[in-house]
N, C-alpha and C positions, 0 to 999 in steps of 0.2 A: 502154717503160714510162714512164707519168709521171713528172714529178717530183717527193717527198714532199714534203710540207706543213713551211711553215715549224717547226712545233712539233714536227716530227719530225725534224730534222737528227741528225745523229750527233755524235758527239762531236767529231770531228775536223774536222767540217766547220763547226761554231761555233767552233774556235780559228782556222782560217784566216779565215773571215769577222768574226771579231774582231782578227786579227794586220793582218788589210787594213786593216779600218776606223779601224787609228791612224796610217796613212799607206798610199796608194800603193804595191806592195810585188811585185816577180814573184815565182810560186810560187816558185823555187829558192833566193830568201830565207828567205820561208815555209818550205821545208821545214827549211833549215839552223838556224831557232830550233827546231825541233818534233824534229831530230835527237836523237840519243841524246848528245849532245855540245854541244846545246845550251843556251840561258837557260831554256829553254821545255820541251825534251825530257827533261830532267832528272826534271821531275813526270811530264809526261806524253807519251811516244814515240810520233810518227805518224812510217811510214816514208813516203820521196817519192812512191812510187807512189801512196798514201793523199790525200797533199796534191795531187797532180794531179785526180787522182777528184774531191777535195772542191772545189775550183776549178772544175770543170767542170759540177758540180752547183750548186753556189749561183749562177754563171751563169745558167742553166737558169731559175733562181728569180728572176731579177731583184735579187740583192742585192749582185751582184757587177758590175763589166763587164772586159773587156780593153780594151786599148790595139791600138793594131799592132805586129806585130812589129818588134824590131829588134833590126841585127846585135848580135852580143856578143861579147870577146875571151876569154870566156871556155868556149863551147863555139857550141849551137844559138842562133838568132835567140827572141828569149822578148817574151813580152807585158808590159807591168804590169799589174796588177789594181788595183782602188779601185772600193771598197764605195759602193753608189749609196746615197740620203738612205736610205731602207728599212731597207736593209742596214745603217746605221748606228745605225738608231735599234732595231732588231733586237738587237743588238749589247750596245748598252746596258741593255735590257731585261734580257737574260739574264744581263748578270755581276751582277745585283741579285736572281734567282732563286733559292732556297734551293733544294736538292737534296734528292729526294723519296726515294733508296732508302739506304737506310744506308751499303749495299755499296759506291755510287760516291761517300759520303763525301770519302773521303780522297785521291782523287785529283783527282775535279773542283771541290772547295773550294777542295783548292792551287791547281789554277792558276786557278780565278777570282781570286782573291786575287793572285796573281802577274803576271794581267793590268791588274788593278785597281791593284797597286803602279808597274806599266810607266807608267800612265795619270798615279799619281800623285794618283789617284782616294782617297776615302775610304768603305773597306770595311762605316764600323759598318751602313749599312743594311741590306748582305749577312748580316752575324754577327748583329744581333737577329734579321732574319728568320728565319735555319737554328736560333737557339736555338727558338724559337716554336714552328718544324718538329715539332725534337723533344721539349719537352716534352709535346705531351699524349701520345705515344708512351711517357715513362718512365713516365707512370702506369697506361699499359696495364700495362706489364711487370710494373711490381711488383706489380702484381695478381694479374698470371699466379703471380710467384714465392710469393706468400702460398698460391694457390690451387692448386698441383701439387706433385708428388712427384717422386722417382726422376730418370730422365735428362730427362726435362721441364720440369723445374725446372731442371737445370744448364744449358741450352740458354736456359732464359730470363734467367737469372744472368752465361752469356758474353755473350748479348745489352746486359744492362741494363751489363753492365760496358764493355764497348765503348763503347757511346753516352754511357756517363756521363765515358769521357775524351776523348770528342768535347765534351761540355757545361764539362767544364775548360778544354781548348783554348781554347776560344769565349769563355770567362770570362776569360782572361788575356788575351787581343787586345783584348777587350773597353776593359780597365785600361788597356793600356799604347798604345793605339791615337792618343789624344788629344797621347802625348807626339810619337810618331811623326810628326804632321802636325801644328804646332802652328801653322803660319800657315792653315791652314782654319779657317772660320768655324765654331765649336764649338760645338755645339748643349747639348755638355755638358762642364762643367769636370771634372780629371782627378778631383776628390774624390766628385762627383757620378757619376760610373763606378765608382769603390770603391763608394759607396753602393749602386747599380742592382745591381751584380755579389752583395754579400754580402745582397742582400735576395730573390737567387732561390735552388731550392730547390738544397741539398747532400747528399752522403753523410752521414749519422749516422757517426761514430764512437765506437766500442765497444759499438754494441746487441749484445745476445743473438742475434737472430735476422738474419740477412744481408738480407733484404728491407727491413730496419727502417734498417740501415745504409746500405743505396743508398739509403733517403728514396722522392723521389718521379720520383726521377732514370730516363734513359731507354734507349731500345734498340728498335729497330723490323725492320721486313722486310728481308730482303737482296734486292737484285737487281743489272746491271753493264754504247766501240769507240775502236781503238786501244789501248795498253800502257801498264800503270802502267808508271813508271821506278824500281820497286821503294821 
């Protein structure tokens, strides 16, 4: 079988090809952040056997290479891996990607975010994009919610509700993002982030009708390799 297309890697196989590409790294490190037990496994659990596969596939792609093996006191003789230029700029690409199904939200924002904090990197490019995402999404929804009844309504109501505490989220990183890295070169002062954030749209609170009160706010499709870490 060949091997997929870069734009189709798995999930787990974009965290080792990004765990590489911030140093040099043999999978059995790799695996040990991505553990249930680790900095990394924590958001999101790829078992070892996952992280060998995924090693052996981005290989395959040229974004990876091996070293030669050598001994180890700690078990087998093991390679290092390091992500060729590709694979790095691969890499990069992707933790700037907003994520397109709602469902993989919450797990593959954190650990973009999580690698992006490792990097020491500055997220706001990531969080306007994903808000971006979702808004023109919330104005479907509430459209739907204006336009249905009965359990179709409630379905689009869980929906809008969901994504509208994804667009909170988003809104508070947004704020508080400037204080967090204040020796980055700031494209925007912290007051100027208050500003941006209270000037997008909000829940209404105390309309009559629930639609009126999500605003313009969002909710989109679900869709969902490897384990949240709950």
């Amino acid at each position: 079988m060949p091997p997929r297309p870069r734009s189709e890697l798995t999930l787990a196989e974009w965290l080792v090809l990004c765990l590489v590409s911030e140093q040099p790294r043999h999978s059995f490190a790799v695996a040990g952040l991505l553990a249930q037990d680790g900095s990394l496994g924590q958001v999101w659990y790829v078992p070892k056997a996952v992280v060998y596969r995924a090693a052996q596939r981005l290989e395959q792609l040229g974004l990876i290479t091996s070293g030669e093996r050598q001994p180890s006191a700690l078990g087998p003789a093991r390679s290092e891996l390091q992500a060729t230029s590709q694979g790095q700029q691969a890499a990069r690409d992707w933790l700037r990607q907003p994520i397109t199904h709602a469902l993989d939200i919450r797990s593959e924002l954190l650990i973009r975010l999580a690698l992006l904090d490792r990097a020491g990197a500055d997220p706001r490019e990531l969080l306007r994009a994903q808000r971006g995402q979702l808004a023109p999404i919330a104005r479907a929804l509430a459209s739907q919610v204006y336009a249905t009844t009965g359990f179709e309504r409630t379905l689009a109501l869980w929906r809008h509700e969901s994504i509208s505490a994804t667009l909170r989220f988003l809104d508070a990183l947004l704020v508080t993002v400037p204080a967090q890295h204040p020796k980055m070169p700031a494209q925007q002062t912290r007051g100027e982030a208050h500003a941006e954030a209270r000037s997008w749209p909000r829940p209404l609170a105390g309309a009559a009708d629930p639609a009126e009160r999500f605003g313009i706010l969002p909710a989109s499709r679900f869709g969902g390799s490897g384990q949240s870490a709950g």
